[in-house]
C-alpha positions in Angstrom: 80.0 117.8 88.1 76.9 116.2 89.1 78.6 113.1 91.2 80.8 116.0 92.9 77.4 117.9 94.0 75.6 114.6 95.4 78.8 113.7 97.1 78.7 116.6 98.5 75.7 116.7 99.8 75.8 113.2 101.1 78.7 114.2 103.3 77.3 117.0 104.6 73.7 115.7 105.0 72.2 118.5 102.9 69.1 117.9 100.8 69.3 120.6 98.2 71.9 122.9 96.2 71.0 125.9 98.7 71.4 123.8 101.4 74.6 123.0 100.5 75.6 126.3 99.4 74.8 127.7 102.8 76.4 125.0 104.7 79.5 125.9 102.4 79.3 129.8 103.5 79.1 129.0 106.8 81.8 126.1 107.3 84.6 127.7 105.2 85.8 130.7 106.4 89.5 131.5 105.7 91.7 130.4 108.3 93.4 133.7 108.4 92.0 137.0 109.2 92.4 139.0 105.5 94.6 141.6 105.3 92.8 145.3 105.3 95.3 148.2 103.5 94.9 151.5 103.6 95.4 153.6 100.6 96.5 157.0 100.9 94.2 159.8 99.3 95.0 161.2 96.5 95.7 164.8 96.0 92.9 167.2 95.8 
């Protein structure tokens, strides 16, 4: 796990876990809007 984490962090020029964790949050938003449903309530 550890070669996959400084891999990672070499490609992406970050210098700590956090870093990278951010980077991550910020660079890999789904591609496609998510679906929102709406429920119907239930009866009272």
């Amino acid at each position: 796990m550890e070669s996959h984490i400084s891999h990672a962090l070499a490609k992406t020029g970050c210098q700590s876990r956090l870093e990278l964790t951010l980077w991550l949050i910020a660079n890999c938003q789904p591609e496609a809007p998510t679906s929102v449903v709406t429920l119907p309530g239930l009866p009272a």
